[in-house]
C-alpha positions, -999 to 999 in steps of 0.1 A, spaced: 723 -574 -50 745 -561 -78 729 -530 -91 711 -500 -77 691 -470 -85 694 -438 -66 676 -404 -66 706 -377 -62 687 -344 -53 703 -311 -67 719 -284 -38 733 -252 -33 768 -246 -19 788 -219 -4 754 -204 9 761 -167 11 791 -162 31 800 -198 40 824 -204 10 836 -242 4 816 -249 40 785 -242 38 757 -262 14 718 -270 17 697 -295 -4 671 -288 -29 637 -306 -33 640 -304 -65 654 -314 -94 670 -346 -87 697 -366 -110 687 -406 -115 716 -427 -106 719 -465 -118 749 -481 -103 756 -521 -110 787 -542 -102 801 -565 -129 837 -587 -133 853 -565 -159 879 -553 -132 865 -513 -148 842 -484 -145 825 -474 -173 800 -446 -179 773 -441 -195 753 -403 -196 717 -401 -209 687 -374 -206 703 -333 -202 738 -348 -206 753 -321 -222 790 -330 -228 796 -351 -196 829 -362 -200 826 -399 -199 860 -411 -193 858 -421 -156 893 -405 -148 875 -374 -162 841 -380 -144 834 -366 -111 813 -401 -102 843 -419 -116 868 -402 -98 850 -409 -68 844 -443 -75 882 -451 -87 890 -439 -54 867 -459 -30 882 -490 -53 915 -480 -44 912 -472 -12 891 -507 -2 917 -525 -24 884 -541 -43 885 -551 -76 852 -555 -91 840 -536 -118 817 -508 -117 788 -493 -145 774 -463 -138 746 -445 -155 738 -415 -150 703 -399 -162 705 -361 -164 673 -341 -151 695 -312 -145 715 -286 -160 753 -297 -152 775 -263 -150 752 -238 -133 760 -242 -96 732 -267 -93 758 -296 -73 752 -320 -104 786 -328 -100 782 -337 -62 746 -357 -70 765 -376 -94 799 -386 -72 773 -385 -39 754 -409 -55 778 -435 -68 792 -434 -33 759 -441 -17 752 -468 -41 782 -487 -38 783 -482 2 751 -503 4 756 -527 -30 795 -535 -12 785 -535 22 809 -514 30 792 -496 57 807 -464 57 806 -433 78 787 -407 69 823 -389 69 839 -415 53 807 -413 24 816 -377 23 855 -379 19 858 -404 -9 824 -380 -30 845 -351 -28 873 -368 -47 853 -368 -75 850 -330 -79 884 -326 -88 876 -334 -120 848 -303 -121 866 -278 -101 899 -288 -97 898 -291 -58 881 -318 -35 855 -294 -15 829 -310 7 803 -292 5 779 -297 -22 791 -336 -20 775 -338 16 748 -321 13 738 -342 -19 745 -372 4 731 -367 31 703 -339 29 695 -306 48 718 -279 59 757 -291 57 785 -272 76 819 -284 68 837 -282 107 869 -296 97 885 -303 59 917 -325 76 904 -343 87 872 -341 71 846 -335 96 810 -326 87 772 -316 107 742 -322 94 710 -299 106 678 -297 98 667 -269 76 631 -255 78 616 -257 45 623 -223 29 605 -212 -6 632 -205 -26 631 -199 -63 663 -199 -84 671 -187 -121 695 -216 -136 723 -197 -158 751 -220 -169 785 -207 -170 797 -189 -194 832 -208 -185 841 -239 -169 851 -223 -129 858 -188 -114 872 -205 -84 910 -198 -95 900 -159 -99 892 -154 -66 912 -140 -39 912 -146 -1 928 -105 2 896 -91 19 908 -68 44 904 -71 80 868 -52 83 855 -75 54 868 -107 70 854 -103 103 818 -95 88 823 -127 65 825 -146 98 796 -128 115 775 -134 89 784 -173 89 773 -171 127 740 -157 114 733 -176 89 738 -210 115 718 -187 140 687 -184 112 688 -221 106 684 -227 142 657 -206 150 637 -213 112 640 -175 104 634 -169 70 641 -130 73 673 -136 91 684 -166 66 678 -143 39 696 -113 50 727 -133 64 730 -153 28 727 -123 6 762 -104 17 796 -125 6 829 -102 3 849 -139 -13 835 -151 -40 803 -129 -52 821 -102 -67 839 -124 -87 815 -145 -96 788 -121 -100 807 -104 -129 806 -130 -152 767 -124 -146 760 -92 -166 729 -86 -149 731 -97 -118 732 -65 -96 702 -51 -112 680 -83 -109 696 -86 -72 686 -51 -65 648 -55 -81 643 -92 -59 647 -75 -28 633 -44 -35 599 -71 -39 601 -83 -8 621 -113 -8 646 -117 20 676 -132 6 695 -131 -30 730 -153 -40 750 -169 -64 740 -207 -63 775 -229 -54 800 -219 -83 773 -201 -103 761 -187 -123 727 -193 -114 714 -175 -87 691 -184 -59 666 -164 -36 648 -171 -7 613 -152 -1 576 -159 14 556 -185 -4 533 -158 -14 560 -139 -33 573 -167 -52 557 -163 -85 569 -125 -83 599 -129 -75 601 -158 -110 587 -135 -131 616 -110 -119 640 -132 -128 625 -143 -160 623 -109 -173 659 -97 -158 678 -126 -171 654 -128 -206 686 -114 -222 714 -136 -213 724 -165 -238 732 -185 -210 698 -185 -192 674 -217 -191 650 -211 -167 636 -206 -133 629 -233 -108 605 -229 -80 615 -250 -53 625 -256 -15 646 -268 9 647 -304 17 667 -326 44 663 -354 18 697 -364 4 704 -398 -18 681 -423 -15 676 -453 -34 646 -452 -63 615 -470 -60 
């Protein structure tokens, strides 16, 4: 075999207050990944669909990154095509980035038979996001690859658990950014009090995946001292429409990964309120595209029929 197609589903990092450690798959949208080995010695890349300004310069590309890097690493010199067919929006904390590098990896795992670890699948996929965010973080990469709820035990070396996660309504307003990545704006100063609730709310939020609580899930992921406030400012609206969500009923409310969409998690029953709220509380920001209603999923890459 010497070319593949993948489905790379989109996810949602940091979840609340697990920031760089936490991640969980979405059921939909998903990124269409065509990988396919030649002799040119190269990668080369090709974007089509919602491309939007994909840098396509593999050394530039979080799926070439990551793919330059398993070449290197396995010493193989084959070449390597990738297309990448967009159904998402790239820069809105959607883990396009990881679908895309999560996908290549996949792909060439089973076209090389390389038979990697699952950890080993993860490691070379974060590689790639250096090239969106400037540091190699695990998170969205494995949940992309393998599906469900990701917890990140160990970055050195990189170490990473897979649960199931219940299938949770959740409904999320896609906002790109209005710049490239907050990450380098936000600070680790929290204060004692701060930190210790970060972690207790990380124990929670493991807790609610457990035990399939919705109302705990919610409640654990809508509280992060780190990187909310930072990131929540470059989203002018954001407190109000957080503020309205709730006040509806829905149990949880967060940034989605680096933002600056936002994500909420709510009974099935509440899901077209808690759209419309959205909708209407994000109507006047240039950089809104539109709500999603979607779910959970423990389905990471999997090749295309």
């Amino acid at each position: 075999m010497k070319e593949m197609s993948v489905l790379a589903p989109a996810t949602s990092a940091n979840v609340g207050p697990g920031y760089d450690i936490f991640a969980m798959t979405l059921q939909e949208p998903c990124d269409e990944i065509r990988v396919s080995l030649n002799d040119s010695g190269k990668v080369s890349i090709e974007a089509e669909g919602d491309a939007q300004n994909i840098p396509l310069d593999p050394n530039d590309n979080v799926a070439g990154l990551a793919v330059l890097e398993l070449l290197k690493r396995k010493k193989i010199k084959k070449g390597v095509h990738i297309r990448i067919i967009k159904n998402m929006i790239s820069g809105g904390g959607l883990g396009t980035t990881g679908a895309s590098a999560g996908g290549c990896i996949f792909a060439l795992d089973k076209l090389l038979k390389l038979n990697l670890s699952d950890n080993e699948k993860v490691d070379l996929a974060r590689m790639g996001e250096i090239a969106s965010g400037g540091s190699p973080h695990a998170d969205n990469v494995a949940a992309a690859l393998l599906g469900g709820f990701i917890l990140v035990k160990s970055y050195y070396p990189i170490d990473v658990l897979r649960l199931e996660m219940p299938e949770f309504p959740l409904v999320l307003a896609v906002i790109k950014k209005s710049q490239r990545t907050t990450r380098g704006f936000i600070t680790y100063e929290i204060g004692q009090e701060k930190l210790k609730e970060q972690m207790a709310l990380c124990s929670r939020v493991i807790h609610a995946v457990h035990t399939k609580d919705i109302k705990e899930f919610g409640k654990a992921i809508s509280v992060d001292h780190i990187a909310e406030p930072v990131r929540s400012a470059a989203i002018p609206e954001y407190q109000d429409v957080k503020r309205a969500v709730l006040r509806a009923g829905a149990y949880g409310f967060q940034i989605s990964g680096g933002g600056s969409s936002v994500i909420s998690v709510c009974d099935p029953e509440l899901i077209d309120d808690v759209a419309a709220i959205m909708e209407k509380g994000f109507a006047g920001n240039e950089n809104f595209v539109k709500v999603i209603k979607t779910r959970t999923s423990n389905l990471g890459v999997r090749i295309s029929e």
